[in-house]
C-alpha positions in Angstrom: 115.0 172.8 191.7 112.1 172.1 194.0 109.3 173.4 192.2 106.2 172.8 194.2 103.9 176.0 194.6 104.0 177.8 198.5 100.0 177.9 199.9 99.3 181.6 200.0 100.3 183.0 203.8 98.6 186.4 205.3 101.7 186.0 207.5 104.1 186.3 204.4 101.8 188.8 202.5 102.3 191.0 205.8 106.2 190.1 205.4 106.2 191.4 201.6 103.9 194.4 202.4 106.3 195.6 205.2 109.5 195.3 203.0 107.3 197.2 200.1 106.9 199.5 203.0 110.5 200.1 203.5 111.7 200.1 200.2 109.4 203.2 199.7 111.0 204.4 202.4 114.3 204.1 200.7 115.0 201.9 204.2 116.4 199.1 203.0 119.9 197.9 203.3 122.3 196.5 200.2 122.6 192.9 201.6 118.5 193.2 201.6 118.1 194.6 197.8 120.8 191.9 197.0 118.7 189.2 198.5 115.6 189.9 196.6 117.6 190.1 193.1 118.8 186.3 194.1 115.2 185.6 195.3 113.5 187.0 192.1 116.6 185.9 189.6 116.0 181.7 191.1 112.3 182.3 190.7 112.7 183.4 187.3 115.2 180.5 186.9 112.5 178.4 187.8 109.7 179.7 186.0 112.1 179.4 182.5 113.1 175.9 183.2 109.3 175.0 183.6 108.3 177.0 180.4 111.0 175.2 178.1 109.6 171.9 179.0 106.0 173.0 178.5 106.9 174.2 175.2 108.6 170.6 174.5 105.5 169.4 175.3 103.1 171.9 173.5 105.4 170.8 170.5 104.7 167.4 170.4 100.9 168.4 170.0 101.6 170.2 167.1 103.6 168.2 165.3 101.0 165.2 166.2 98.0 167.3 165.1 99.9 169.6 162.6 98.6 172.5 163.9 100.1 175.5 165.8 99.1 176.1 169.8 98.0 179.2 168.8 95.2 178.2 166.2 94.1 175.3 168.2 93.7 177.1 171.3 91.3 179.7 168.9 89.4 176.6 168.0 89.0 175.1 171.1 88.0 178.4 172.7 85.6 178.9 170.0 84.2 175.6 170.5 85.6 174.3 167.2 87.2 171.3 168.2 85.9 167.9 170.0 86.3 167.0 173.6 89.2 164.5 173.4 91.2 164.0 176.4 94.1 165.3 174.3 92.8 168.5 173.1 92.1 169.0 176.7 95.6 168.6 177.8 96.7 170.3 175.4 94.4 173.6 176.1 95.7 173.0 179.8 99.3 173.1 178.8 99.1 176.4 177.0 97.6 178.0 180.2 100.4 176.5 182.2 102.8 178.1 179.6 100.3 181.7 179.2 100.6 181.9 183.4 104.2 181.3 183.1 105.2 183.7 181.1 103.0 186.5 182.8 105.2 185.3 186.4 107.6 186.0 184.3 106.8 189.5 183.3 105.8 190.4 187.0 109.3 188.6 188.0 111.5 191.0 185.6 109.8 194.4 187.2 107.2 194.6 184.3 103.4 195.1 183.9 101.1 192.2 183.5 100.4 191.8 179.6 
C-alpha cells in the first residue's frame, strides 16, 4: 500500500463538494456509492495498517521507559519530563497514532472525538 499523503487540491475539493452536492440530491448512481465504500474501506485499510505499527512502536517506548503512552504524554505536556531526543519521538508518535485514529473516525461516517 502506497502510503504517501496527496498535497491538498482546490481542484479535488471542488470534485468532493460536487459529489456532496449530489448525494444530497439523492443523484447518485449505485456504481458511484459503491466506489466511495471501496475508496473509504482502502483508506481505512490504510490508516489501520499505519496505526498497528505505530502502536508497535509506542510499545517499545514503554516497555524501555516502563511507563504507559498515556502518562508520559501527561508528563511531557506538563513539562515534566526532559528534552531527550527520545521523549521527543516518542510525543511525536502518539500524535501520529491520536491523528490516525481521528481519520479513522471521520473514515467510518462518525464525529470527530
Amino acid at each position: 500500500m502506497n502510503s504517501t499523503p496527496v498535497p491538498y487540491s482546490h481542484t479535488t475539493a471542488r470534485r468532493l463538494s460536487a459529489l456532496a452536492q449530489l448525494y444530497r440530491r439523492g443523484e447518485v448512481s449505485p456504481l458511484l456509492d459503491r466506489t466511495l465504500d471501496k475508496v473509504l474501506a482502502y483508506e481505512a485499510d490504510l490508516a489501520r495498517a499505519q496505526l498497528a505499527q505505530l502502536q508497535a512502536d509506542l510499545a517499545e517506548f514503554e516497555q524501555r521507559y516502563h511507563l504507559s503512552s498515556d502518562e508520559f504524554y501527561r508528563q511531557y505536556q506538563a513539562g515534566q519530563s526532559d528534552d531527550r531526543l527520545d521523549f521527543t519521538e516518542w510525543a511525536s508518535l502518539i500524535q501520529m497514532a491520536h491523528n490516525l485514529r481521528e481519520r479513522l473516525r471521520l473514515l467510518a461516517g462518525e464525529d470527530p472525538a
